[in-house]
PANUVEX-940178 format. One record per atom (N, C-alpha, C, O): residue number from 1; residue in three letters; atom name; x, y, z. Coordinates in steps of 0.001 Angstrom, whole numbers, plus 500000, padded with zeros to 6 digits. Layout:
   i  aa at   east  north     up
 NUM ala CA      X      Y      Z
...
This chain:
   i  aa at   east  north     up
   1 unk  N 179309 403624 311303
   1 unk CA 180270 402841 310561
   1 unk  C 180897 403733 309504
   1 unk  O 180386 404461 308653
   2 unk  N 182127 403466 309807
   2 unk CA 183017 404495 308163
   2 unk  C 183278 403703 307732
   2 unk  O 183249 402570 308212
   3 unk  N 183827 404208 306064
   3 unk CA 183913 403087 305067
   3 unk  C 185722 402068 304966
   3 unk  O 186229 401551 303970
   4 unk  N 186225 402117 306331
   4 unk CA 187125 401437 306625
   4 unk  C 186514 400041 307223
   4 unk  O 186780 398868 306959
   5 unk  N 185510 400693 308214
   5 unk CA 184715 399540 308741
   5 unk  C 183917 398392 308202
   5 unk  O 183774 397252 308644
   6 unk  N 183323 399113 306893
   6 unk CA 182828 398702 305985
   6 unk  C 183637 397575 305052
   6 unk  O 183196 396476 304716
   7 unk  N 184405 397910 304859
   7 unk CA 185301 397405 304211
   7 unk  C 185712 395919 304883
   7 unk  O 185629 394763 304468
   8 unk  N 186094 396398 305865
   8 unk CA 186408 394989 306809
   8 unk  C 185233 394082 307359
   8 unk  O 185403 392863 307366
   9 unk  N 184120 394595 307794
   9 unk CA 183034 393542 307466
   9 unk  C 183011 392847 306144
   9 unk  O 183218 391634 306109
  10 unk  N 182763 393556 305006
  10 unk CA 182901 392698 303855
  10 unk  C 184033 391631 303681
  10 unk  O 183804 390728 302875
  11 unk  N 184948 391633 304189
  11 unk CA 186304 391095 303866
  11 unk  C 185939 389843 305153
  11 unk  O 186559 388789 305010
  12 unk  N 184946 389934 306407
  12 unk CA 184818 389077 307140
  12 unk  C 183236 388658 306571
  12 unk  O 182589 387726 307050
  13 unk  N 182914 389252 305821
  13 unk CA 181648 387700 305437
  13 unk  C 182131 386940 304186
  13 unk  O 181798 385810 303830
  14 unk  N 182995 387808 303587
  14 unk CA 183567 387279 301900
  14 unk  C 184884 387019 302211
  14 unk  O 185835 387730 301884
  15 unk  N 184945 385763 302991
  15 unk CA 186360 385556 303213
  15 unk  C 187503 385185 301790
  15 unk  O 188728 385159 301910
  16 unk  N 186984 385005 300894
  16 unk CA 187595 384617 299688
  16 unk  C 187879 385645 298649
  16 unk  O 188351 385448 297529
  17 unk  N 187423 387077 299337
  17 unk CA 187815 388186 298589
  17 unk  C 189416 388893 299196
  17 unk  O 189688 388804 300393
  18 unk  N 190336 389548 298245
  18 unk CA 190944 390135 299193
  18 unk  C 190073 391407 299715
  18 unk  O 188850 391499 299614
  19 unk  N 191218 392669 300473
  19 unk CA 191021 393348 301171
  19 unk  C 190832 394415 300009
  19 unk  O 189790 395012 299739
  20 unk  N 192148 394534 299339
  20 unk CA 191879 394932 297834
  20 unk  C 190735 395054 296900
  20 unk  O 190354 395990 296196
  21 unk  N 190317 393921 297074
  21 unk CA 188951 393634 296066
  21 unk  C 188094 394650 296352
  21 unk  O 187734 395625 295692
  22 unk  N 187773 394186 297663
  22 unk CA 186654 394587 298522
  22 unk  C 186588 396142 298387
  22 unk  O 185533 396589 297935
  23 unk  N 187475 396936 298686
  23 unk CA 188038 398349 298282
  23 unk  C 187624 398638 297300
  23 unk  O 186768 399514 297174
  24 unk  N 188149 397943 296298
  24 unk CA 187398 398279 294653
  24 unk  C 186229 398604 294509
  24 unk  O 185844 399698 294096
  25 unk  N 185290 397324 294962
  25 unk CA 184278 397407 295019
  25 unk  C 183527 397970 295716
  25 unk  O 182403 397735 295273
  26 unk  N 183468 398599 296576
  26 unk CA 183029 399608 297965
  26 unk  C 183196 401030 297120
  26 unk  O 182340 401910 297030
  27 unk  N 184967 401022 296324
  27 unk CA 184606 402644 295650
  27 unk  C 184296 402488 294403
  27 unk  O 184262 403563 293805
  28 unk  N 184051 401555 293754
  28 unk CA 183166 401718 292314
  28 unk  C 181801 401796 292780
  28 unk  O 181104 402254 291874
  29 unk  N 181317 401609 293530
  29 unk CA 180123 401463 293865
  29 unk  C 179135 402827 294132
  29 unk  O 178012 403197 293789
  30 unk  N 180495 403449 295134
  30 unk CA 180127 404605 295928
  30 unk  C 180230 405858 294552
  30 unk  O 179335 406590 294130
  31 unk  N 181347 405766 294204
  31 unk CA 182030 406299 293010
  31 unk  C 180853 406154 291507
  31 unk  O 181024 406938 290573
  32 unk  N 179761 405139 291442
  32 unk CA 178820 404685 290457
  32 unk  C 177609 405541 291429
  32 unk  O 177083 406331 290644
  33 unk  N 177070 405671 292590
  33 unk CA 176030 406297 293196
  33 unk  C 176639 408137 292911
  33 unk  O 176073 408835 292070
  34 unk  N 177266 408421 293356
  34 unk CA 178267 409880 293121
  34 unk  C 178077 410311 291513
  34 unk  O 177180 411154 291487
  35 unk  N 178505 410094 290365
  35 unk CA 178366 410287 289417
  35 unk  C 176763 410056 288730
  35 unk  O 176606 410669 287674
  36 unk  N 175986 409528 289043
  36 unk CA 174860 409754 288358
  36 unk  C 173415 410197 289569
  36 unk  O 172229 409868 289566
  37 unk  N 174203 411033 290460
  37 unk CA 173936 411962 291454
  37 unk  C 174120 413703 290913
  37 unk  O 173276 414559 291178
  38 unk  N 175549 414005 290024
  38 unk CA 176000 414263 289822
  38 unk  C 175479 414938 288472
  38 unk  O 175524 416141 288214
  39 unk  N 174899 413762 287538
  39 unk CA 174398 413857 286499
  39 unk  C 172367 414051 286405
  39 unk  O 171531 413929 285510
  40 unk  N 172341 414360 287707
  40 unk CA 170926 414967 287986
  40 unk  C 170084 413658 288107
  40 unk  O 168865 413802 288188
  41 unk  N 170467 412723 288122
  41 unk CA 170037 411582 287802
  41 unk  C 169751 410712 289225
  41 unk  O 170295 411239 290196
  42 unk  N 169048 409562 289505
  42 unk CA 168248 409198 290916
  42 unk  C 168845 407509 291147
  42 unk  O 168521 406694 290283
  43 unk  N 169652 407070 292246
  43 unk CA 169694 405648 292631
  43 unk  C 169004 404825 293326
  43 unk  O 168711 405245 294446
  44 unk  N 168482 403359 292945
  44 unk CA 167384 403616 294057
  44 unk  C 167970 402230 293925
  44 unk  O 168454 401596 292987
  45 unk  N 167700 401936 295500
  45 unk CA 168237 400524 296307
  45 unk  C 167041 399534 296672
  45 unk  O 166611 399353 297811
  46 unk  N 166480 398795 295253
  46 unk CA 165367 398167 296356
  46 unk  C 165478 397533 297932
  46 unk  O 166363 396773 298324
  47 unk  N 164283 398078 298761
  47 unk CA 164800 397463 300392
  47 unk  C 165597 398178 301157
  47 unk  O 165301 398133 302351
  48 unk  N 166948 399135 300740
  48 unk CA 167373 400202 300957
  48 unk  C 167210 401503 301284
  48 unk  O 167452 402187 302278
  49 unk  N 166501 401778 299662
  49 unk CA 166559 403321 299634
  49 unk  C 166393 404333 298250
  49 unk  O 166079 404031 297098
  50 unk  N 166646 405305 298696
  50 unk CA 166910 406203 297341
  50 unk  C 167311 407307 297470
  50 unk  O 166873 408210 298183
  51 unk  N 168572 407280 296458
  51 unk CA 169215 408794 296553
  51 unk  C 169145 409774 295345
  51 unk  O 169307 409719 294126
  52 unk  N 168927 410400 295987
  52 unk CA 168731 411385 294326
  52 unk  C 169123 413075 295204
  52 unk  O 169370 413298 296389
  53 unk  N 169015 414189 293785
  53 unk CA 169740 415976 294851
  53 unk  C 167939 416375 294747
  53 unk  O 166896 416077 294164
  54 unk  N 168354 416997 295478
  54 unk CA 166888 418437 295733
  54 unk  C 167918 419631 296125
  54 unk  O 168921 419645 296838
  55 unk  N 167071 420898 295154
  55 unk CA 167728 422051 294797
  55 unk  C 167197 422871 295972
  55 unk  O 166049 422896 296416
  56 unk  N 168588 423721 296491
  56 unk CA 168519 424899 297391
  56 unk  C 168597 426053 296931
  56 unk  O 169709 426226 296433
  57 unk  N 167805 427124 296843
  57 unk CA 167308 428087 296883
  57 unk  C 168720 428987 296861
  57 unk  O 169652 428386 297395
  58 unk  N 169063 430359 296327
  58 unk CA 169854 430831 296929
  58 unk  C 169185 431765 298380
  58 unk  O 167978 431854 298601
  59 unk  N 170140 432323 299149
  59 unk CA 169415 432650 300022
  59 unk  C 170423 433380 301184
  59 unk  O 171471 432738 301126
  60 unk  N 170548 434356 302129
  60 unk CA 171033 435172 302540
  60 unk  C 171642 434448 303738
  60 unk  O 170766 434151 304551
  61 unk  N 172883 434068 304104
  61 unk CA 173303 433732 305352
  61 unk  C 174099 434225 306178
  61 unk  O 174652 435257 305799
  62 unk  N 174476 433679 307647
  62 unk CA 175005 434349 308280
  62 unk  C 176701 433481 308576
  62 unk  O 176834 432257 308553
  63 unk  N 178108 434719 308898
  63 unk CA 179203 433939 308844
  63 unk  C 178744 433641 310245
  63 unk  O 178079 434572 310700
  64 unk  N 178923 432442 311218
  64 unk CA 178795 432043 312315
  64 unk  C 180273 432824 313089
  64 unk  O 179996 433450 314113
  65 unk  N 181417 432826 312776
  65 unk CA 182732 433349 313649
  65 unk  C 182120 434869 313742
  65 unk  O 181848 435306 314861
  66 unk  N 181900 435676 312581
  66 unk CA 181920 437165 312391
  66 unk  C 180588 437756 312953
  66 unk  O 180413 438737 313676
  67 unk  N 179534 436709 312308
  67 unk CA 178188 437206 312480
  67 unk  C 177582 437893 311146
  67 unk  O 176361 437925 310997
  68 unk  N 178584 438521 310036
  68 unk CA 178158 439408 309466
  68 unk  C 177258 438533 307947
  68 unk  O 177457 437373 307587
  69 unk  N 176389 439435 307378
  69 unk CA 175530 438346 306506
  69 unk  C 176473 437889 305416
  69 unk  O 177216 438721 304894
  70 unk  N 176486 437103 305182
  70 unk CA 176681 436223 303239
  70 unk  C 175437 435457 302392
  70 unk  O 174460 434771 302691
  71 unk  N 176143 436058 300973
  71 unk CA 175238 435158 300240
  71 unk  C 175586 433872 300153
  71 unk  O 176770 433562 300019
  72 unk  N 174870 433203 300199
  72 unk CA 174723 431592 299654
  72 unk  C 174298 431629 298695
  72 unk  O 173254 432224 298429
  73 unk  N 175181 430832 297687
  73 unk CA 174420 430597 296195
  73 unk  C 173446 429368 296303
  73 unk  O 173298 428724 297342
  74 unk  N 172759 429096 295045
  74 unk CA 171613 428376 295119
  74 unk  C 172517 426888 294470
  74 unk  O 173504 427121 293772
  75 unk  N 172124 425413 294738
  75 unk CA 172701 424450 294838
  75 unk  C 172045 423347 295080
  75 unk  O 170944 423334 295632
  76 unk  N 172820 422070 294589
  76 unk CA 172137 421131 294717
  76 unk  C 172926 420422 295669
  76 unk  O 174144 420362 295832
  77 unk  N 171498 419644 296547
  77 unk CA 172198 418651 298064
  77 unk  C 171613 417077 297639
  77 unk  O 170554 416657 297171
  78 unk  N 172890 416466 298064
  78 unk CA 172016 414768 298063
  78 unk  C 170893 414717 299320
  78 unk  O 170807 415277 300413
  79 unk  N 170237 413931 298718
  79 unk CA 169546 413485 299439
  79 unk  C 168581 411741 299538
  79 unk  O 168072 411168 298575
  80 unk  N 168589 411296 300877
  80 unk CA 168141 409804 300746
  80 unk  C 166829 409686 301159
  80 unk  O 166308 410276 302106
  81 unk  N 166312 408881 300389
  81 unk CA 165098 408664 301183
  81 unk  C 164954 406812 301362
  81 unk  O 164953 405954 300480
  82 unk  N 164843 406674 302844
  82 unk CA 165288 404940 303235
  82 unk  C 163977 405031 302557
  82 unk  O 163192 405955 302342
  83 unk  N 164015 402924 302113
  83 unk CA 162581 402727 301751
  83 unk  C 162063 402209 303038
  83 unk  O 162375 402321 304224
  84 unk  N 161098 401564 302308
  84 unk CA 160248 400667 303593
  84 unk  C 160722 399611 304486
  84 unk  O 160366 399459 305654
  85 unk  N 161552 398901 303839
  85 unk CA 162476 397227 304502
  85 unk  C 163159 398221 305610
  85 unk  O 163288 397895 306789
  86 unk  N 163459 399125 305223
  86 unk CA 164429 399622 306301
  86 unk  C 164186 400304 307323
  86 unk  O 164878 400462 308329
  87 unk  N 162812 400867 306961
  87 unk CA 162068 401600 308019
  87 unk  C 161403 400570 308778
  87 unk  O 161467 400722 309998
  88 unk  N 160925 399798 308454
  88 unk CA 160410 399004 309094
  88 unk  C 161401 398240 310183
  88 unk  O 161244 398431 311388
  89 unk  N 162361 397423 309706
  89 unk CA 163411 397099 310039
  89 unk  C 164028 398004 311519
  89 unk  O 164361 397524 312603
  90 unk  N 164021 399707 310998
  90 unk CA 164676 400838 312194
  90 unk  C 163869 400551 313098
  90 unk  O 164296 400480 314251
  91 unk  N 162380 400291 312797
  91 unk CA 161090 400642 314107
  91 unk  C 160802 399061 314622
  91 unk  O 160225 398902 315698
  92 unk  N 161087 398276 314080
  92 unk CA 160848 396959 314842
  92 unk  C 161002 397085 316016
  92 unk  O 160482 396061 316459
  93 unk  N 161511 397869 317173
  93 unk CA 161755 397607 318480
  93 unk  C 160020 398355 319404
  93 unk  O 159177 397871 320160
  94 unk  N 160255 399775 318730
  94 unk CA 159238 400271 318903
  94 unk  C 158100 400053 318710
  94 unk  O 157240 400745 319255
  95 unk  N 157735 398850 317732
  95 unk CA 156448 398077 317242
  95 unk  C 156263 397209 318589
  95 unk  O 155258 397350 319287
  96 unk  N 157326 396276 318922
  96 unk CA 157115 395408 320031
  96 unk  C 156581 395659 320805
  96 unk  O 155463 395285 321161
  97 unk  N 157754 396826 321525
  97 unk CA 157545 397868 323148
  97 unk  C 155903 398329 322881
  97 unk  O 155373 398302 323992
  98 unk  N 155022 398689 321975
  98 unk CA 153995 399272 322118
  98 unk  C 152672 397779 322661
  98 unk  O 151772 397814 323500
  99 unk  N 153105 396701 321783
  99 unk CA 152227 395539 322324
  99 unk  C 152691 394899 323361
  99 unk  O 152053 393965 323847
């Protein structure tokens, strides 16, 4: 799902929002997770999830077209970690199929 798609589900369960709204709220949202990502700082979605960065190392790489080495500087990556509702939720099929 991209966040066009997104958008339009919301707009079909919240029929009383506009399309507009919905937009707003989809990028304040995303735009509110981004900035205190940003600010080293951790979001956490009860039932969801949690996003927060973990730091990369600098470290010696390769150009893939040329082949020849580059440095990579050292950096921070988002990263999620689903919680439980959701893991559970992903594996429900595989819980069944086993009984």
């Amino acid at each position: 799902m991209i966040r066009s798609e997104l958008v339009l589900k919301l707009c079909q369960d919240f029929p009383d929002l506009t399309q507009r709204e919905v937009e707003s709220v989809v990028g304040a949202v995303f735009d509110s997770i981004t900035d205190q990502l940003a600010q080293g700082g951790r979001v956490e979605l009860r039932g969801f999830g949690a996003f927060s960065t973990r730091k990369r190392d600098a470290r010696l790489g390769r150009n893939p077209r040329t082949g020849e080495s580059v440095e990579v500087d050292a950096k921070r990556v988002p990263y999620f970690k689903p919680g439980k509702e959701m893991r559970e939720r992903l594996n429900i099929n595989e819980v069944a199929a086993e009984l």
